[in-house]
SEDRENBA-245788 format. One line per 5 residues: number of its first residue (from 0); for each residue x, y, z of C-alpha. Coordinates in Angstrom, 2 decimals, m for minus. Each point is the difference from the previous one (the first is absolute). Layout:
REM SEDRENBA-245788
NUM) X Y Z  ...
//
This chain:
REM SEDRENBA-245788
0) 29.11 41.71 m145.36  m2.62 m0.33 2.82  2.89 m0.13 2.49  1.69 3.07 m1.22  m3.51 1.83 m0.05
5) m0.61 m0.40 3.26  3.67 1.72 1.21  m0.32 3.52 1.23  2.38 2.54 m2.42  2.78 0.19 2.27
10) 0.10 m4.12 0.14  0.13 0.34 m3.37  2.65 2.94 m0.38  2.33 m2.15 2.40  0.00 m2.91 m1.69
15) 0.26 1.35 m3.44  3.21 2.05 1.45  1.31 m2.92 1.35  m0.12 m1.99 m2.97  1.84 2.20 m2.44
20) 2.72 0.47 2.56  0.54 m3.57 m0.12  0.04 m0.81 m3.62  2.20 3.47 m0.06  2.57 m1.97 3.02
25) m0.02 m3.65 m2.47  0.72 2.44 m3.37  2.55 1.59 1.70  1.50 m2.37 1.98  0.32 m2.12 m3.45
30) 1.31 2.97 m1.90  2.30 0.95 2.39  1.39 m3.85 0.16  m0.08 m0.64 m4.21  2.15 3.31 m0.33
35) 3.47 m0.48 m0.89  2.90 1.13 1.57  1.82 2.51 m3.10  3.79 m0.45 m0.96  2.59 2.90 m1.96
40) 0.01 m1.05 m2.89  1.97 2.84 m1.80  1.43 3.02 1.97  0.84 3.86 m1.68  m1.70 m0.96 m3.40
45) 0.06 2.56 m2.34  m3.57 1.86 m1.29  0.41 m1.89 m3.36  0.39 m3.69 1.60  m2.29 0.64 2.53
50) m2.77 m0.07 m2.62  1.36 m2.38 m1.81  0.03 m2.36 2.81  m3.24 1.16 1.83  m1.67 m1.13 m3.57
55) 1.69 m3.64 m0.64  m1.41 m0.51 3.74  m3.28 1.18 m0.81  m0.02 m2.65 m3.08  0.76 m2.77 2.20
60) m2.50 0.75 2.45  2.33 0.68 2.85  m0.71 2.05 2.63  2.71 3.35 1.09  0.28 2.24 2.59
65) 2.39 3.28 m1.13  1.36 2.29 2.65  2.51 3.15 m0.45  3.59 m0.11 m0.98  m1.23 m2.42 m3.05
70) m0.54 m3.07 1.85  m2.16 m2.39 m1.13  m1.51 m2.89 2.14  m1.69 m3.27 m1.20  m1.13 m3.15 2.18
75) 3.22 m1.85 1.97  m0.27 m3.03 m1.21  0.29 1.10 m3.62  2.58 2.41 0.34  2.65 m2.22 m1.94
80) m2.55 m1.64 m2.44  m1.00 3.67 m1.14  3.66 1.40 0.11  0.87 m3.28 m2.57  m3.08 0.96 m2.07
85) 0.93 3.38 m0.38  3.75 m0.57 m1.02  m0.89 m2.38 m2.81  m2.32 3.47 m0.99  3.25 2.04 0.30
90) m1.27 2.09 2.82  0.77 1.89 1.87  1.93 1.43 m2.75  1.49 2.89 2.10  1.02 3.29 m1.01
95) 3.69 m1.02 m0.86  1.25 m1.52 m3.35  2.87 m1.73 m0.64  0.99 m1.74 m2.74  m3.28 m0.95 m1.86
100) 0.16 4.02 m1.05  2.29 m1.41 m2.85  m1.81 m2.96 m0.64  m2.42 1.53 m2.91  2.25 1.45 m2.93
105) m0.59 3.45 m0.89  1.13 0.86 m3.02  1.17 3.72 m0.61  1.75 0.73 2.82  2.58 2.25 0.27
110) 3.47 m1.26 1.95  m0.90 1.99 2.93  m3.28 m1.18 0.28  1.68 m3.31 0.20  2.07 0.73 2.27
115) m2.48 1.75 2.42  m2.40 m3.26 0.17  2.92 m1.90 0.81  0.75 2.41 2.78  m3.52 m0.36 1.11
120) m0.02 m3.88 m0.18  3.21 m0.68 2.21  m0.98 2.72 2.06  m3.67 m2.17 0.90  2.15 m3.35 m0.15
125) 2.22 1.37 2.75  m3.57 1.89 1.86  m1.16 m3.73 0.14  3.19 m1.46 1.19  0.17 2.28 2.73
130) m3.65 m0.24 1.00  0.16 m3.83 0.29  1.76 0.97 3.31  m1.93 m0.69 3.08  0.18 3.24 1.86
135) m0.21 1.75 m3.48  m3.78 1.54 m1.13  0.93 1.22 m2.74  2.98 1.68 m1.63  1.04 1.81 m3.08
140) 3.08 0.79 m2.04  1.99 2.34 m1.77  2.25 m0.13 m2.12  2.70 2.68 m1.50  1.58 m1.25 m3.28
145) 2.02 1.99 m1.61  0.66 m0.20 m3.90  2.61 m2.39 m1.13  2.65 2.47 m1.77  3.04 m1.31 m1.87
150) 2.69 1.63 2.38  0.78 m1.09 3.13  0.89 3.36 1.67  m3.90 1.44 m0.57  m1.79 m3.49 1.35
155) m2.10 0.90 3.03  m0.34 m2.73 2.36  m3.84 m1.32 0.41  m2.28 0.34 3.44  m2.69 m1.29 1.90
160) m2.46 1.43 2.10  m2.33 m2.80 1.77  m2.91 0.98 1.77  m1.48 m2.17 2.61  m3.11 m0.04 2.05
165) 0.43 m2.18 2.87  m3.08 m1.89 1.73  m1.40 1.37 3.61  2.75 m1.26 2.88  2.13 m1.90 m2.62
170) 3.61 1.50 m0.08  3.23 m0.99 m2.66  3.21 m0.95 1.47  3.22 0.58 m1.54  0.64 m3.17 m1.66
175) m3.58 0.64 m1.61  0.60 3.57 m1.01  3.84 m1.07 m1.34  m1.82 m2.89 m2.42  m2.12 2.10 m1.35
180) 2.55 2.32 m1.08  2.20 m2.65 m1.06  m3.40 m1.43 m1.83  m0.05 3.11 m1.75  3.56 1.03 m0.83
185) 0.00 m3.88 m1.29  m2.56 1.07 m2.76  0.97 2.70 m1.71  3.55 0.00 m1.58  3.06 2.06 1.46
190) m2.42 1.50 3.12  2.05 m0.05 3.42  m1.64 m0.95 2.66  1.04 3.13 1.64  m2.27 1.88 m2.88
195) m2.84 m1.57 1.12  m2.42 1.94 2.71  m3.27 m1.77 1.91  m2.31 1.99 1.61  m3.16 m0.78 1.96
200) m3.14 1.21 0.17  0.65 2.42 3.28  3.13 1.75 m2.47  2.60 m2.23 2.50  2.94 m0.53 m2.54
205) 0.91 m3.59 1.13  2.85 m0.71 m2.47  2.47 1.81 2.15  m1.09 m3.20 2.52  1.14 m2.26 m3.03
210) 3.94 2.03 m0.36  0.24 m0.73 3.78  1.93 2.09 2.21  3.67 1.63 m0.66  0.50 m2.33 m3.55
215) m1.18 m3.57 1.71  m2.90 m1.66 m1.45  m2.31 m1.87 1.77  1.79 m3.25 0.09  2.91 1.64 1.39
220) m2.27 1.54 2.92  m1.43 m2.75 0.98  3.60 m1.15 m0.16  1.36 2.12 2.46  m3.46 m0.09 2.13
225) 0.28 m4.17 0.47  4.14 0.74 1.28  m1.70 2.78 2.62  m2.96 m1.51 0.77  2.24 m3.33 0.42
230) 2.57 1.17 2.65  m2.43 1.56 1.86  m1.95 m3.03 0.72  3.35 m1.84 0.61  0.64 2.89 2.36
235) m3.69 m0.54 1.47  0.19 m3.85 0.46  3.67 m0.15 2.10  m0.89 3.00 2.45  m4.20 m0.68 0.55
240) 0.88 m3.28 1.73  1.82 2.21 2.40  m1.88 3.43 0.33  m3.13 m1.39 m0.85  m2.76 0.39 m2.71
245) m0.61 3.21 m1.18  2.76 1.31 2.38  2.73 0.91 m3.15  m0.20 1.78 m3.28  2.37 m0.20 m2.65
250) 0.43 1.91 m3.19  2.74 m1.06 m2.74  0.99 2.06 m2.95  2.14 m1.86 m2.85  2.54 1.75 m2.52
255) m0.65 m2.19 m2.86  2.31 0.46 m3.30  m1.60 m0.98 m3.22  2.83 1.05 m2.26  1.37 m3.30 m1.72
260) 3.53 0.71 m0.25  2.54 m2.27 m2.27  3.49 0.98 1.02  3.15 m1.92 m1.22  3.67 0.92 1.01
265) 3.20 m1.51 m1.39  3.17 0.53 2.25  3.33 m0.61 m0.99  2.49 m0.78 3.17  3.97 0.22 m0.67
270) 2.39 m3.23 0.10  1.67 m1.04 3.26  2.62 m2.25 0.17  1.91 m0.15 m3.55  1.06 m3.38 0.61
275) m3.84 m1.33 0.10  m1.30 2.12 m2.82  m1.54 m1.62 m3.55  1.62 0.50 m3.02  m2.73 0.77 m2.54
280) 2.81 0.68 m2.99  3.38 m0.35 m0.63  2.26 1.80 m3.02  3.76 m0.07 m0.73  1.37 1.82 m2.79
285) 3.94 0.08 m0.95  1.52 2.24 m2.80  3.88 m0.12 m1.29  1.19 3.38 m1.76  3.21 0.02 m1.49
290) 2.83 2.43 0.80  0.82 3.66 m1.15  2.25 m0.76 m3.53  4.26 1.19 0.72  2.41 m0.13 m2.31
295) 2.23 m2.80 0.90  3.19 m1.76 m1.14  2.96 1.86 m2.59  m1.22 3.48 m0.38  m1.11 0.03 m3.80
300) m3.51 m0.86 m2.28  m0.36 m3.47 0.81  m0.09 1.09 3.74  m2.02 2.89 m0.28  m2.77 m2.54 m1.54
305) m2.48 m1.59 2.33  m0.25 m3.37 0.64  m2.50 m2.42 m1.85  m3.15 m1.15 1.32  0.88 m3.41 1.35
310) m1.67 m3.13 m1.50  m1.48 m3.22 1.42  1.07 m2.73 m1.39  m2.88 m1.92 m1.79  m0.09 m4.14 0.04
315) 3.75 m0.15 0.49  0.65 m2.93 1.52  4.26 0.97 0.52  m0.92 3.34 1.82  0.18 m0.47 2.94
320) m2.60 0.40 2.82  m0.22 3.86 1.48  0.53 m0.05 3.54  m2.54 2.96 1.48  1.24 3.36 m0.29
325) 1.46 m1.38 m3.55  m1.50 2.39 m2.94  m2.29 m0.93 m1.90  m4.11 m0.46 0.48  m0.74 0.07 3.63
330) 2.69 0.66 1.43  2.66 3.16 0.23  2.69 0.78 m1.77  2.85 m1.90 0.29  3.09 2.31 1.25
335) 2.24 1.40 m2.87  3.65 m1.38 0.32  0.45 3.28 0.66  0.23 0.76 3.68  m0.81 3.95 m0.82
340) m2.67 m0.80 m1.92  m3.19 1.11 1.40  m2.57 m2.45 2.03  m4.00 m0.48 m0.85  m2.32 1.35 2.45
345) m2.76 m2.38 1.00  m3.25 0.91 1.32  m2.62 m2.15 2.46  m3.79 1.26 1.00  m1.81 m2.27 1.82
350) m3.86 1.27 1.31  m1.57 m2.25 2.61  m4.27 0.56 0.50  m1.49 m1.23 3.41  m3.27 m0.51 1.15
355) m1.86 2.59 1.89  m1.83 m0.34 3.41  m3.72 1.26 m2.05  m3.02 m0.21 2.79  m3.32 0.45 m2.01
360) m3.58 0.13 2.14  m3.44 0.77 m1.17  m2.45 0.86 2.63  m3.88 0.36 m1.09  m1.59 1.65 3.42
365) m3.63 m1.59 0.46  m3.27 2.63 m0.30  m1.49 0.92 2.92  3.41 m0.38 2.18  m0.41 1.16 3.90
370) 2.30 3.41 0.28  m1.43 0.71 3.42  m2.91 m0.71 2.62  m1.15 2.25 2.65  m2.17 m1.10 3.09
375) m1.78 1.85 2.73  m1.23 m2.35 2.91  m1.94 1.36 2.68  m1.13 m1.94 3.20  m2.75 0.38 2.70
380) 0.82 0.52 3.67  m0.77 m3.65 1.86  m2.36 m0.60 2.78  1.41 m0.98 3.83  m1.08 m0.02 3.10
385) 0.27 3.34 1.55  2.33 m0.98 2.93  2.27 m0.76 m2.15  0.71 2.96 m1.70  2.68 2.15 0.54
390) m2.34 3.51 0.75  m2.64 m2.43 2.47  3.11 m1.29 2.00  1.89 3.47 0.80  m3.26 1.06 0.62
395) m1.24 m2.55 2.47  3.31 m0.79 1.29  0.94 m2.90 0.13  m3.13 m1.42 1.08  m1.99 m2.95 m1.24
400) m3.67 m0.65 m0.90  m1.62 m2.23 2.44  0.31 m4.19 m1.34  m4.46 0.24 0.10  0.25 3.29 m1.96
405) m0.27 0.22 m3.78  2.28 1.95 m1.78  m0.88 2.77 m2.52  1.89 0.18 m3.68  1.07 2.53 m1.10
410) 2.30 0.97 m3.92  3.41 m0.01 0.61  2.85 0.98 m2.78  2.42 m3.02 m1.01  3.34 0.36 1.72
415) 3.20 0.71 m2.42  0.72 m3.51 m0.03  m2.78 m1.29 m1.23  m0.46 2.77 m2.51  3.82 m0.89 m1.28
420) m1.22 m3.91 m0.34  m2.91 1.41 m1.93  2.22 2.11 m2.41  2.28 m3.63 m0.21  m2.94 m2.13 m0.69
425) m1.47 2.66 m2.52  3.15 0.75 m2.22  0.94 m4.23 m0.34  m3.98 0.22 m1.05  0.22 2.44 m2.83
430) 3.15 m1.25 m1.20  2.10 2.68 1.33  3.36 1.28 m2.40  1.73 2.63 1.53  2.15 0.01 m3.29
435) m3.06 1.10 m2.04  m0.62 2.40 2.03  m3.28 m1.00 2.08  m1.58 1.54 3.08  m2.28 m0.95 2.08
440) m1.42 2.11 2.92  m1.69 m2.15 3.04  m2.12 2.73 2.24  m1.66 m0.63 3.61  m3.63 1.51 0.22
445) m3.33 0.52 1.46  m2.17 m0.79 m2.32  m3.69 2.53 m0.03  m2.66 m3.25 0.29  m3.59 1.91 m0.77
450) m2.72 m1.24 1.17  m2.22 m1.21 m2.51  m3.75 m1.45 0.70  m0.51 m4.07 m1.00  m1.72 m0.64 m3.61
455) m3.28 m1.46 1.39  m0.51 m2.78 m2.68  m2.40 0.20 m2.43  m3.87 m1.55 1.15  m1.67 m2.50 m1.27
460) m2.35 2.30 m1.83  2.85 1.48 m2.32  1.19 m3.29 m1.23  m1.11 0.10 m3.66  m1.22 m3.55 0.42
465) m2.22 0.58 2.99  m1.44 2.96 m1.54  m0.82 m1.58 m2.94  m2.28 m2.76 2.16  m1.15 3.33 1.62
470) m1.19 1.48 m3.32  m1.59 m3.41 m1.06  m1.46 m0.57 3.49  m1.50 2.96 m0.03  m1.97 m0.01 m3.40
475) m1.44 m3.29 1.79  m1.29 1.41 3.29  m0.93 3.34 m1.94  m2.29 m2.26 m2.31  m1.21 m2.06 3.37
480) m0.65 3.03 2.00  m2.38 1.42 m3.18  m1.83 m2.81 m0.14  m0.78 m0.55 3.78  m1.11 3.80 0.51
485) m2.09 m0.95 m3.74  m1.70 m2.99 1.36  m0.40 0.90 3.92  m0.83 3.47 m0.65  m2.23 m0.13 m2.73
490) m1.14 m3.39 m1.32  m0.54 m1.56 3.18  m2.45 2.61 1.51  m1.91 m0.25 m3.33  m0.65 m3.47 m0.27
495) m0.67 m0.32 3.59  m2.97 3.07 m0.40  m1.05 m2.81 m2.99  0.41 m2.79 2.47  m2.15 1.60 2.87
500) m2.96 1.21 m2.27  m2.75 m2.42 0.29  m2.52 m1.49 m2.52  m3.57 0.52 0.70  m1.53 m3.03 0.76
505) m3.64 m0.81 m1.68  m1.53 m0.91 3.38  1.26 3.58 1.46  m1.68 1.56 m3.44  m3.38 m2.09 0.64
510) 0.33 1.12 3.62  0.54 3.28 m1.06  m2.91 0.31 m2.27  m2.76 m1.72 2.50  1.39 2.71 2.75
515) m0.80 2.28 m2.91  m3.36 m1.55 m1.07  m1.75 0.42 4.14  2.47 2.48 1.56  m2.03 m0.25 3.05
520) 0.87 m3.64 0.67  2.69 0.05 2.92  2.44 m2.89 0.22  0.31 m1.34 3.55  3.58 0.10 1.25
525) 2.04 m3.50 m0.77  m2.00 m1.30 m2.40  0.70 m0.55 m3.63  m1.32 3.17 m1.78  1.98 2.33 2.80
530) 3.32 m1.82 m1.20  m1.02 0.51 m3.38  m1.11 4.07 0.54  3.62 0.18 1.79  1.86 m0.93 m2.96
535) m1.78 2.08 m2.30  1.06 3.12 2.03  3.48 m1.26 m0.67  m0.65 m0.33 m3.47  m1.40 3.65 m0.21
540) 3.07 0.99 2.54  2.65 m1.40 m2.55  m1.46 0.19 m3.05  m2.65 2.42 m0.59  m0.33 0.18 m3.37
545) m1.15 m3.74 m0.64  m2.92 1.00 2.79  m0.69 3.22 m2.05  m0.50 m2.44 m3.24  m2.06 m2.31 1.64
550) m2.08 2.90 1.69  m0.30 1.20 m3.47  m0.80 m3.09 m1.43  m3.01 0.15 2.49  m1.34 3.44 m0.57
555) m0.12 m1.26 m3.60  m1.89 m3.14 0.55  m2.57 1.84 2.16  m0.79 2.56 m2.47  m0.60 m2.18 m2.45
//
């Protein structure tokens, strides 16, 4: 203490200064270096799970950071180890139910109380589904059903109404928007996909994205957009060789038919030469009818009778054999001895089938057939050297740069020749079919070039890397620059003020009390009691207050 005792106030008020501003730098410094960086742990957490969660981290000692929107932040590295913890706690539980609505029984409940929590439990099922989409927040669903009725001709069809809100910058392309229609319609029985409307959070209805455009779906536009997109690049690659990069555009539009059509047609041709035709079938019938009944012979009864039915002789061996034409079975009546008598008429039919020429073909047209492609192709005027063209030579007459003399380019149009090749080269490109009833259109023009300033590329400084050694640098020399202006400013003139005060010696304090004791004694210069007077006048220069106590001390002794 007999150091700091002898500091003037201001020594003191320095160097007290200067040592809180240090041990403020090292607490700081150490505070700022133990803190932890803070990772989302949960984002747009309800009121309810907030708590819930802000409390199971307050049990487990764990510190949180919350900001607006519901976000809650823990340390980084235990983001995942927290999130685990939490699940196997059931939180957060979110403001959706599902399914575990009907996993307590209730007992009393009427049928359309039943039927309302089941409404409400596929209705969160399907929230959830939905929200397990990446560019999804959150989402929420309605559902129309109407009440089952026993006729057919009063059932309403059910609908959907699906809310989504989608998160900052993040967008839903058709496919996306079409599945979770389809998801939807999928879930509830007898809903059309047609029935079912999604909406975002900026009112955009984005289901109409999902029908696609004049009855095609999605698939089928991206269908038709590879055949476009795929010509014109075939276009590109066979006339950029030849014009140049960047020198052509081309533009394709496809007539695509989706319709599957099943058409089957049976022709039947007539027979050519008789002679070679097939016969199928052939049928002969004969018939024998006997002749009108005249009287015959001596003019009395016996001729007036008719004749009896003739008889076949049955296993008689001395008949003898019936020549054809004979009566009996098979054959025709044998004449009557009678020349008058009348004859048997005998009828033949014979029906003869042939084959016919049949030609049957079934033809099953394949979906999205080609009916027609249209292409517009239009080319840049090419560079030459200005003597060449047709407007520099009428104008300088026939005359010629000089050899040492560099020639200036200029745009010239393509002649008709070359723009015929191009319109050759282009149609054999894009499968041309005159048949089908393509066009394509090949068109010589300036193209408008603006100017546009060069993209200076990004520094150093806004490379997220470099600015994070910037950040991290910084805290360093922040923390060094403290400390020097602490220590040089402060500390240093402090304890060199301690350094430069001197102790008094006891030969100065004998010296000074004998030049006190005969005041009229004079100390010749250079000898030993000069030095000594000398460096008591320091002493009293630099530290009068110890001279003051010893003075004191003195006047003390002496009136005692």
């Amino acid at each position: 203490m007999g150091i700091f005792s002898r500091l003037s106030p201001r020594s003191l008020a320095l160097l007290a200064l200067g040592s809180a501003a240090m041990i403020a730098i090292i607490v700081t410094a150490w505070m700022w270096s133990a803190t932890p960086n803070y990772g989302v742990l949960f984002t747009n957490v309800s009121d309810r799970d907030g708590g819930d969660i802000i409390a199971q981290l307050a049990q487990m000692n764990v510190p949180y950071r919350t900001t607006e929107g519901g976000t809650i932040m823990v340390p980084e590295d235990k983001v995942n180890e927290i999130r685990l913890k939490l699940a196997s706690q059931g939180l957060p539980k979110g403001s959706v139910v599902g399914f575990e609505l009907l996993d307590a029984p209730k007992f009393g409940l009427t049928q359309f109380q039943e039927q309302v929590d089941y409404q409400r439990a596929l209705e969160g099922e399907l929230a959830r589904s939905i929200q397990s989409l990446s560019p999804v927040s959150a989402a929420r669903v309605h559902l129309a059903i109407p009440k089952t009725s026993g006729f057919l001709r009063d059932r309403d069809p059910p609908t959907a109404s699906v809310l989504l809100q989608l998160r900052g910058g993040d967008a839903l392309d058709r496919a996306q928007i079409a599945g979770i229609v389809h998801l939807v319609a999928s879930s509830v029985p007898d809903l059309n996909p047609k029935n079912v409307s999604v909406v975002d959070q900026y009112g955009n209805l984005l289901s109409t994205q999902a029908q696609g455009v004049n009855g095609l779906d999605p698939t089928q536009l991206d269908y038709v957009s590879q055949i476009e997109a795929a010509t014109s690049k075939r276009i590109l690659d066979i006339l950029e060789p030849i014009v140049g990069p960047g020198n052509v555009r081309a533009q394709v539009t496809a007539d695509v038919d989706f319709s599957n059509v099943d058409t089957m047609d049976e022709t039947y041709a007539p027979n050519g030469n008789p002679s070679n035709a097939t016969i199928r079938s052939q049928t002969t019938e004969s018939s024998v009818e006997p002749g009108p009944a005249t009287p015959q012979g001596i003019p009395g009864a016996l001729s007036n009778q008719p004749p009896a039915p003739p008889q076949a002789p049955i296993n008689n061996p001395a008949s003898p054999p019936q020549q054809p034409g004979a009566g009996g079975p098979g054959g025709a009546a044998a004449p009557a001895a009678n020349p008058g008598a009348p004859q048997p008429s005998v009828h033949k039919q014979q029906t003869t089938n042939y084959e016919v020429n049949r030609d049957v073909r079934r033809v099953h047209d394949g979906v999205g057939r080609i009916l027609r492609l249209t292409a517009a192709v239009v080319i840049n005027d090419h560079m030459a050297p200005e003597s060449l063209s047709p407007s520099a030579k009428g104008k300088g007459k026939g005359k010629t740069a000089p050899a040492n003399q560099s020639l200036r380019t200029i745009t010239v149009p393509w002649s008709a020749g070359d723009m015929q090749k191009f319109q050759a080269l282009a149609e054999q490109a894009m499968g041309y079919n005159s048949q089908r009833g393509d066009k394509i259109n090949v068109v010589n023009v300036a193209f408008q070039q603006p100017e546009m300033e060069p993209i200076a590329p990004p520094s150093m400084l806004q490379r997220p890397d470099v600015l994070n050694i910037v950040k991290e640098g910084g805290k360093a020399l922040l923390f060094l620059a403290l400390t020097g202006i602490v220590v040089f400013g402060v500390l240093r003139p402090a304890l060199k003020m301690i350094a430069e005060t001197p102790t008094p010696a006891p030969a100065a304090l004998e010296a000074a009390s004998a030049m006190t004791a005969e005041p009229a004694a004079l100390a010749a210069p250079g000898s030993h009691t000069a030095t000594t007077l000398e460096g008591l006048r320091q002493i009293a220069r630099s530290d009068p207050a110890a001279v003051a106590n010893v003075v004191k001390s003195w006047v003390g002794d002496n009136n005692k």
